[in-house]
matplotlib code that plots the C-alpha trace (Angstrom):
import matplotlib.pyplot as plt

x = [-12.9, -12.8, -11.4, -14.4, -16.6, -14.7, -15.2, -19.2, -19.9, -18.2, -20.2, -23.5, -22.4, -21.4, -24.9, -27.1, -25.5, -26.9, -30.5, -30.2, -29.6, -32.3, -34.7, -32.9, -33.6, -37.6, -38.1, -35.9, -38.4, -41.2, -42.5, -43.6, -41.7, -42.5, -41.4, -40.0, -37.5, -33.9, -30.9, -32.2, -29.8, -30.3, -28.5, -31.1, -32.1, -35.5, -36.2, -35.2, -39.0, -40.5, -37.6, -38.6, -42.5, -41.2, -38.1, -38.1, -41.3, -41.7, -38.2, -37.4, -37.3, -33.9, -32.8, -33.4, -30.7, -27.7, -29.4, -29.3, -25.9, -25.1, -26.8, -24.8, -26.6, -24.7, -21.3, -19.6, -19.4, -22.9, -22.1, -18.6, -19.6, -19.4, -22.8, -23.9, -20.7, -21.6, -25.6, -24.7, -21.9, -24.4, -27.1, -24.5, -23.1, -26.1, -27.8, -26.1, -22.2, -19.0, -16.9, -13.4, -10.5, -7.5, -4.0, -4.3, -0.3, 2.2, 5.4, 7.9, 11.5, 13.3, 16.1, 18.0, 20.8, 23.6, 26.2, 29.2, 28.8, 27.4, 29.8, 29.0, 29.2, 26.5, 22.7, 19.8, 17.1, 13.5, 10.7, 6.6, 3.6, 2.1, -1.4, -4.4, -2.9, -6.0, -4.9, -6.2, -4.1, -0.5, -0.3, 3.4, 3.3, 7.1, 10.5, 14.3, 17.6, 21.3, 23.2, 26.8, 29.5, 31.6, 28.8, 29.2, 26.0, 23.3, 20.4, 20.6, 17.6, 15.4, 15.5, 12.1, 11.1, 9.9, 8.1, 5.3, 2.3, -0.4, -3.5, -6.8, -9.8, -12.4, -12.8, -15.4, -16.0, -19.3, -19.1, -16.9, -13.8, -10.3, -7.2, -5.8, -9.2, -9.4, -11.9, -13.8, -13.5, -16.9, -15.6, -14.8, -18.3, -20.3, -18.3, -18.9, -22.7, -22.5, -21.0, -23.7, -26.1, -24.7, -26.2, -29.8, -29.2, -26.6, -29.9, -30.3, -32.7, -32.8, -32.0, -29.1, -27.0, -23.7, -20.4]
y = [-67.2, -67.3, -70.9, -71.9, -70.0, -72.1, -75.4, -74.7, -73.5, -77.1, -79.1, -77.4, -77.6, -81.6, -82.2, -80.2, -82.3, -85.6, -84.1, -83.1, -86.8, -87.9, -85.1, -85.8, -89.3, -88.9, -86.4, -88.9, -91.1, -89.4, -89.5, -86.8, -84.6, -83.4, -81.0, -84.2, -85.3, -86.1, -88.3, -89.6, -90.0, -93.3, -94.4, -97.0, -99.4, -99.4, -96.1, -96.9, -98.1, -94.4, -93.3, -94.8, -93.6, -90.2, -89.1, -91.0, -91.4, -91.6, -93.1, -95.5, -98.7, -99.7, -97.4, -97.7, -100.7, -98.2, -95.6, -97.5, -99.1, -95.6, -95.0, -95.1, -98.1, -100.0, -99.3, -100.6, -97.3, -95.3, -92.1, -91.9, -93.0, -90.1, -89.7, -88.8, -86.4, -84.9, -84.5, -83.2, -80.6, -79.2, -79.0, -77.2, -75.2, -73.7, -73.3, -73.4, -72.0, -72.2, -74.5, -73.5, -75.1, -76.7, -78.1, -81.5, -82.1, -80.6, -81.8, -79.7, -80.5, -77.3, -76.6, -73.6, -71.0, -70.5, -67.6, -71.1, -74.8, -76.4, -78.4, -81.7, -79.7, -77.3, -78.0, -77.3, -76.0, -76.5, -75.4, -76.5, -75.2, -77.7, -80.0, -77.8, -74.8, -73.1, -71.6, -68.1, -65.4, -64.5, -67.7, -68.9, -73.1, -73.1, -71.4, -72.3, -71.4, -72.7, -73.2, -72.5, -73.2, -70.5, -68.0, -67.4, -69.3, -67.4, -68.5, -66.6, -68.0, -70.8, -72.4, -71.7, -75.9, -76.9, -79.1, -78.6, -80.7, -79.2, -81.1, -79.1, -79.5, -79.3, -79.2, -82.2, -82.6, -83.3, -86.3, -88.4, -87.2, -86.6, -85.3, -88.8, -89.8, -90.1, -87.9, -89.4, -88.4, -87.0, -85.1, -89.0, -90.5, -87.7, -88.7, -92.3, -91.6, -89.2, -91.9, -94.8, -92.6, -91.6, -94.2, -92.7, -89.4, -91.0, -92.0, -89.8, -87.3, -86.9, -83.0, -84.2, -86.0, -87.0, -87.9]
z = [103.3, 99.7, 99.4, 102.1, 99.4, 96.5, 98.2, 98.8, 95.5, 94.0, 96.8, 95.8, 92.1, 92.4, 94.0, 91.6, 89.0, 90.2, 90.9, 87.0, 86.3, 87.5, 86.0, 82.9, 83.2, 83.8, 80.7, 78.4, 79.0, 78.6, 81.7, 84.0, 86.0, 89.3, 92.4, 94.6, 92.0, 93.4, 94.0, 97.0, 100.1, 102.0, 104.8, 106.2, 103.6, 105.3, 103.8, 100.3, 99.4, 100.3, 98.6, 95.1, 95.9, 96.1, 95.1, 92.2, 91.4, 87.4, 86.8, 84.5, 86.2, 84.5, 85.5, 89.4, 90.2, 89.5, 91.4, 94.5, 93.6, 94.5, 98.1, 101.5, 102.9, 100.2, 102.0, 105.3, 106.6, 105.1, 107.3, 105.5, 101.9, 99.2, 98.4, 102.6, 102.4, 99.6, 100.7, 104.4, 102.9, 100.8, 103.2, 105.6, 103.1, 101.7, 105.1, 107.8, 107.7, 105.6, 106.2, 107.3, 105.1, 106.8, 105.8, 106.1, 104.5, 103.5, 101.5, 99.2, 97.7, 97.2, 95.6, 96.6, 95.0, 97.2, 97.5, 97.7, 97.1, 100.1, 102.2, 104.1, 107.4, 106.7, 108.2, 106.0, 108.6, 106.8, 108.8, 107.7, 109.3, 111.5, 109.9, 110.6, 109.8, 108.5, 105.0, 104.0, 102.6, 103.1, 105.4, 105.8, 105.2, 105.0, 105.4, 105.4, 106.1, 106.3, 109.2, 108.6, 111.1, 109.2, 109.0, 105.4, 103.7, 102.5, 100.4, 97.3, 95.3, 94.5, 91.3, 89.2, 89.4, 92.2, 93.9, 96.4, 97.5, 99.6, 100.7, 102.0, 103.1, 105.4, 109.1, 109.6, 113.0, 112.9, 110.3, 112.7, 110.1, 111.8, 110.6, 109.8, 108.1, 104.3, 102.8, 100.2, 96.6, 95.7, 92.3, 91.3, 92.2, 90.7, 87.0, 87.8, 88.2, 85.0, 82.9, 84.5, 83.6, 79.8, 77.5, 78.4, 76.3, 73.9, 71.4, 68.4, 69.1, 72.9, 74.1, 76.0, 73.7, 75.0, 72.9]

ax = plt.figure().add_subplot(projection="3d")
ax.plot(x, y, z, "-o")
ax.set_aspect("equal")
plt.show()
């Protein structure tokens, strides 16, 4: 629950930020702001004209190109670009239910403290929890054990560095995602839009003056 909660709050957060571009970019200019402002999500190019009569009514026309640089109807795949994920996660999220989070891998490289050297004939057993194990609380990803034909190695510690890799995510049925699919960095296409965006509150004077 609480890392479904985690993952909603950064998809509503990573949305809001590029509806705040685009009001930004409206009162930088001078222009009027109004109720209908937003980063508009397109996947058919046919509706990209209402798009600009509504959504972004009063933008800078510079400013536009980059803005639509950034739609789904751009891409090969629209359903599966970042921008659609990031719109239909935070319609879901905010109305509809919480996502349940899943492992989608799972990798570590222990390395253990032993009560006697380890000899060529003993069997490191390593057991991992299978992809889709949902993770929440005291969930068990991995455990391990010696096999000893003498029945005298025990496992006596672990040694403090070590290295783990978990991925997570969420369960995406319902945007044609599968296990094996790559999910599409949104985090990474919000910055590029915040640093297209930049040099319009770099100018001295404007109230959102970036470094």
């Amino acid at each position: 629950m609480e890392l479904s909660l985690t993952f909603a709050d950064m998809i509503s957060n990573l949305r809001a930020t590029l509806d705040h571009i685009i009001w930004a970019l409206v009162e930088e200019s001078g222009n009027a702001p109004h109720d209908q402002l937003m980063f508009p999500c397109v996947l058919d190019p046919k509706k990209w004209p209402p798009a600009l009569g509504k959504q972004l009514k009063n933008v800078p026309p510079e400013w536009i190109p980059a803005i639509e640089q950034a739609q789904p109807f751009t891409a090969p795949q629209p359903r599966r670009h970042p921008m659609n994920v990031l719109h239909r996660l935070d319609i879901t999220t905010k109305h509809r239910l919480l996502i349940p989070m899943e492992e989608s891998s799972f990798a570590w490289n222990p390395a253990f403290k032993t009560n006697r050297p380890v000899r060529e004939d003993d069997q490191l057993i390593k057991l991992e929890a299978p992809t889709g194990t949902r993770l929440a609380d005291s969930v068990e990803l991995a455990r391990v054990r010696y096999f000893s034909t003498t029945a005298d190695l025990e496992v006596t510690g672990i040694e403090p560095v070590i290295e783990a890799r978990v991925g997570w995510g969420p369960k995406l049925d319902e945007l044609d995602f599968t296990g094996d699919d790559r999910f599409p960095d949104m985090m990474a296409f919000v910055e590029t839009q915040i640093e297209t965006f930049a040099p319009a509150f770099r100018r001295s004077g404007s109230s959102l003056l970036l470094p």
